[in-house]
C-alpha positions in Angstrom: 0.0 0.0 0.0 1.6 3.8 -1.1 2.7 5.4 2.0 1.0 8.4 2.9 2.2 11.7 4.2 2.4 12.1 8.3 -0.9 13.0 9.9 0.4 14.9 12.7 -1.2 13.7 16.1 -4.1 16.2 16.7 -4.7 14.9 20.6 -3.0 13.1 23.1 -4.4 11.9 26.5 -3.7 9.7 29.1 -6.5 8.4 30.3 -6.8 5.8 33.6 -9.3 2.9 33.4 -10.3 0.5 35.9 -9.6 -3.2 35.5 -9.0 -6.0 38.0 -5.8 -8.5 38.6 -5.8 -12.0 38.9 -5.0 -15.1 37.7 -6.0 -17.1 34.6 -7.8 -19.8 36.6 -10.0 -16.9 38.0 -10.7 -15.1 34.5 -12.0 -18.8 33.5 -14.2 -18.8 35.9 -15.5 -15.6 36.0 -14.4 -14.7 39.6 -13.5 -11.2 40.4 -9.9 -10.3 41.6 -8.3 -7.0 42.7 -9.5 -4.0 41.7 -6.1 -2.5 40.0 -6.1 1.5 37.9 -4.4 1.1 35.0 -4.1 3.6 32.1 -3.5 4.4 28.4 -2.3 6.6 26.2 -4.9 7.8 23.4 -3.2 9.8 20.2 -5.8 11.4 17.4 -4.7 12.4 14.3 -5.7 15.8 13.3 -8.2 14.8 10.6 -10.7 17.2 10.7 -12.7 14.7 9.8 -15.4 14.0 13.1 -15.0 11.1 14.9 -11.9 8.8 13.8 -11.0 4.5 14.0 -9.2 3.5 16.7 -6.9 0.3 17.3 -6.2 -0.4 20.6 -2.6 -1.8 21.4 -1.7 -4.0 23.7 1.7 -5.1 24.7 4.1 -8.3 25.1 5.4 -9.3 28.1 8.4 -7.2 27.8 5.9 -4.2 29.0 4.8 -1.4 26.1 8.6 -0.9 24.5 9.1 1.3 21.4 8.0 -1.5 18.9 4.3 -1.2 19.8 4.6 2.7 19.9 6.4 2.7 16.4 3.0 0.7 14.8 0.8 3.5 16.8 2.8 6.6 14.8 2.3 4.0 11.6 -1.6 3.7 12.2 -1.6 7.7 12.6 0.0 7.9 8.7 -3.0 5.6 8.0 -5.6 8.0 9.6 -6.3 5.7 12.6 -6.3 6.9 16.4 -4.6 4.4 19.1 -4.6 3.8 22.7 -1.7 1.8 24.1 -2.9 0.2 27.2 -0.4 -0.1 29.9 -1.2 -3.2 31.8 1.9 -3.4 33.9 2.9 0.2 35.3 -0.5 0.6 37.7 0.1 -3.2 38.7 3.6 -2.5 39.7 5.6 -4.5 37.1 8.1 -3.6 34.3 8.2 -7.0 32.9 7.4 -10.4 33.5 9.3 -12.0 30.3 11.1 -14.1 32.7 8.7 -14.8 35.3 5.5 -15.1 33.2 3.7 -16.4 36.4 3.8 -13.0 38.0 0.4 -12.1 35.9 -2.4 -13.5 34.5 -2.2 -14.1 30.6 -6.0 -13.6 30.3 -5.8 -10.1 32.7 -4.5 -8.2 28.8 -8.2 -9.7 27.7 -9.8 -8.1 30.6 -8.0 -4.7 29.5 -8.9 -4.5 26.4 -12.5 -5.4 27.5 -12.1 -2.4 30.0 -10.3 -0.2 27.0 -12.9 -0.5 25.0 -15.9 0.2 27.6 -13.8 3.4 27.9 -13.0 4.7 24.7 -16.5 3.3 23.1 -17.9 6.4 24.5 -14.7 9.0 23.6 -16.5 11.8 21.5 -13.3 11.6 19.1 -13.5 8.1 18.8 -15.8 5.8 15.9 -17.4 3.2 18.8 -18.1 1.3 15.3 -14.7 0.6 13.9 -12.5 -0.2 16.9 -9.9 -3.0 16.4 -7.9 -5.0 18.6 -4.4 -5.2 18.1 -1.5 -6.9 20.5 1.9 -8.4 20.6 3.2 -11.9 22.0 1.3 -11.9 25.3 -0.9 -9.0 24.0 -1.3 -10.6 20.8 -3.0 -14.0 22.6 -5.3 -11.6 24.2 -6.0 -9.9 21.0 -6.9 -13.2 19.3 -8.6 -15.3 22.8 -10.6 -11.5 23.1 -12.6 -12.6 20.1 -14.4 -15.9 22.3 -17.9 -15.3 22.8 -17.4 -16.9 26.3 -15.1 -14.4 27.2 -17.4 -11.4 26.1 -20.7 -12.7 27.6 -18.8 -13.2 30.9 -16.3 -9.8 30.8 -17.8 -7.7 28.6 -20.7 -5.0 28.0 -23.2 -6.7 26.0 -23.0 -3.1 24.1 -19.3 -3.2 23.0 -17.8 -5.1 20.3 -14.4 -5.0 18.3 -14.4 -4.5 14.6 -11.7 -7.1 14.3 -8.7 -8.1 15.7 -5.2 -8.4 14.8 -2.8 -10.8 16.8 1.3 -10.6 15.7 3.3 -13.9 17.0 0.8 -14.9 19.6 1.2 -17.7 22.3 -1.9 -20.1 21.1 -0.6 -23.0 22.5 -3.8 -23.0 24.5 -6.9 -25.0 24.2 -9.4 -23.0 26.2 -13.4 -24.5 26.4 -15.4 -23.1 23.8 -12.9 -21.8 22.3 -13.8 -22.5 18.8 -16.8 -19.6 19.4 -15.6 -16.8 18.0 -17.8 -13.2 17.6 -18.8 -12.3 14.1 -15.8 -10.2 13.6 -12.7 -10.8 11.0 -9.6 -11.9 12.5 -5.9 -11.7 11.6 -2.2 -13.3 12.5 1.2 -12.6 11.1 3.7 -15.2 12.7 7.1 -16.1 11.8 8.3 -19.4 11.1 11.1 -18.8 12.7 9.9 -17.5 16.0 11.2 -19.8 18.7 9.2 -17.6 21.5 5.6 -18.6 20.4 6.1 -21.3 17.4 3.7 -20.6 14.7 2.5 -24.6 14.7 0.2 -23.8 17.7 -1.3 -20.7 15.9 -1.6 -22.4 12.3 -3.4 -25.5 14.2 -5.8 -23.0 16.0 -6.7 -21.6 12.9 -7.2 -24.6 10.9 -9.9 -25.1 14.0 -11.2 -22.2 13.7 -11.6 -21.9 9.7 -13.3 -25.3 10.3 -16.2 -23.8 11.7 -16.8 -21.0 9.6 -14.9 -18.3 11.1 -12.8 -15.2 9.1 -9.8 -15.9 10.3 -6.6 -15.4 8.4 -2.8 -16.4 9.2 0.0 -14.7 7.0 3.6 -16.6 7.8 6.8 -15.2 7.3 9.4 -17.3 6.1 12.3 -17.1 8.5 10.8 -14.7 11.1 11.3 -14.9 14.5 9.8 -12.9 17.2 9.4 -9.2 16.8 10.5 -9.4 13.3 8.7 -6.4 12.7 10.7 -3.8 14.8 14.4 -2.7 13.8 15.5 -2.1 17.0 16.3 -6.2 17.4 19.3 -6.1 14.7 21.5 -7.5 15.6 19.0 -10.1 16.9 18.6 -9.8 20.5 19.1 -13.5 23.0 17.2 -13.7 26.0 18.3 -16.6 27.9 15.8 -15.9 30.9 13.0 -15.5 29.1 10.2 -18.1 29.8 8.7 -20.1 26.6 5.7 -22.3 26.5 7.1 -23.6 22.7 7.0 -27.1 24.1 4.0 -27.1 25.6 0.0 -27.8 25.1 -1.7 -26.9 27.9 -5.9 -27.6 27.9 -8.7 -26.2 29.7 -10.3 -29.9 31.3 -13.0 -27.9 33.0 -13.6 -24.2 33.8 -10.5 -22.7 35.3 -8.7 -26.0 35.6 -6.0 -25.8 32.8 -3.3 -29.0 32.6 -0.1 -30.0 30.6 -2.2 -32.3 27.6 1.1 -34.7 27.8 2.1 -35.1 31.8 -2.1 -34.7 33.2 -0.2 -32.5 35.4 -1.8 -28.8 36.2 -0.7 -26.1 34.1 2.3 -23.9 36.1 5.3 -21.7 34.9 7.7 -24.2 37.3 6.5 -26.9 35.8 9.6 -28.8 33.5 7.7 -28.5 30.5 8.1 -24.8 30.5 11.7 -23.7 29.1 13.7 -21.0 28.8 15.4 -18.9 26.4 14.4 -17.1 23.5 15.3 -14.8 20.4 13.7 -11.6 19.1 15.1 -10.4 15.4 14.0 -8.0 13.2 12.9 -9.3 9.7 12.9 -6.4 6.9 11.3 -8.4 4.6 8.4 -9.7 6.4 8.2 -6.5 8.3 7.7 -4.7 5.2 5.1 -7.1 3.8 3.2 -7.2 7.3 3.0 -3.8 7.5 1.3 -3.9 3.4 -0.7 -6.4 4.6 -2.0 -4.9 7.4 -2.7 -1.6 5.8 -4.6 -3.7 3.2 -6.2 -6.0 5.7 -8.0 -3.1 7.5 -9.2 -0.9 3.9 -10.6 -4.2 3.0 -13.5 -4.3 5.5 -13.9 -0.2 5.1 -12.5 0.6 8.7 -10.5 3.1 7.0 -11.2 6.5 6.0 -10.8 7.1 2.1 
């Protein structure tokens, strides 16, 4: 897609949201945990055009780093406003790449739930063409976000995303009704490469979910590995701490009870099963096409301005 001038940034706010912490087993069963303040930043282009799109960004586990702020000045160029939740500064954490137990994976779904209940009523914001987008940890909630089980338990019956947008996301996964998706379109750019989140466990989940009906499509890179589509990893960056579900499949048996599908045994970070070290490496190529793609993903189902 031809680049566009720079829309300059008409409006920035910070704006603080409620939301709750707790743990994943909670979240499944619909049980309330701490009442936690987080916040966002919200950036709208100067249009002059009324009431704008919005994506709403959410962040890996490495906390909301330049890469996701570098796709928000890229979504301004396309005419889009963003708000980049911060899930970790109002809980008290930087990062919990290395200790991925020290948050609920499910809490960035909650977030965006909460996000969206927020900015649906922003009076610079289109409440009918808001889309989801995350990264890594974010981008599972981005994509799990999309479960009508999820919405009917978490979310306004009011609110609904205009699609979502998941990059290398952790779907290794298999939550209950998980194959019940809302009537929105769906999109996943992984790297074969990626040694964080392999792209097997996505490219299964979305032969499951194309089974039954659902718009969801998965564009692989060839030779991509996590965070291909920010510069700042060249050289590629090692990160022997970092915690990686790659070897695992991990099942929801009933609600809130999740277990290792190999050992039976229930689903922890300290478990053996869960392994370490990962690699993060930018990708100019398949950045380049993702960023075409995505440009061309969201014109397609007129959530653009023309």
């Amino acid at each position: 897609m031809p680049s566009k001038p720079m829309t300059p940034v008409g409006r920035t706010e910070v704006i603080p949201f409620s939301s709750f912490t707790m743990q994943d087993t909670e979240f499944l069963r619909a049980e309330t945990g701490t009442p936690a303040m987080i916040a966002g930043v919200l950036r709208v282009p100067a249009t002059g055009q009324g009431r704008v799109p919005l994506v709403i960004l959410l962040h890996g586990s490495g906390g909301p780093i330049a890469y996701v702020d570098a796709w928000a000045l890229r979504l301004h160029q396309w005419g889009w406003a963003t708000f980049l939740v911060d899930s970790f500064s109002g809980r008290g954490l930087q990062s919990v790449r290395d200790q991925q137990g020290e948050l609920g994976r499910l809490v960035g779904v909650l977030d965006a739930y909460r996000a969206l209940e927020t900015l649906s009523t922003h009076p610079l914001v289109d409440p009918e063409r808001i889309v989801l987008m995350g990264f890594s940890r974010g981008g599972q909630a981005a994509l799990y976000a999309a479960m009508r089980r999820f919405q009917k338990r978490h979310l306004g019956q009011q609110f609904k995303f205009a699609g979502h947008i998941a990059f290398y996301p952790n779907c290794c996964f298999h939550y209950l009704e998980d194959e019940d998706l809302a009537d929105a379109p769906v999109l996943i750019h992984h790297g074969e490469a990626d040694d964080f989140n392999p792209i097997a466990a996505s490219r299964a989940y979305v032969q499951r979910l194309q089974a039954h009906g659902h718009r969801v499509d998965l564009v692989a890179h060839a030779g991509a590995h996590h965070v291909f589509d920010w510069q700042g990893f060249t050289p590629p960056v090692q990160a022997p701490e970092a915690q990686s579900l790659r070897a695992c499949s991990v099942m929801e048996t009933a609600p809130g009870q999740l277990k290792f599908q190999r050992s039976g045994r229930p689903f922890s970070y300290a478990d053996p099963e869960v392994v370490k070290g990962t690699t993060a490496a930018y990708h100019p190529v398949a950045a380049a096409a993702a960023f075409d793609h995505v440009a061309r993903w969201l014109q397609a189902f007129s959530l653009l301005n023309a």
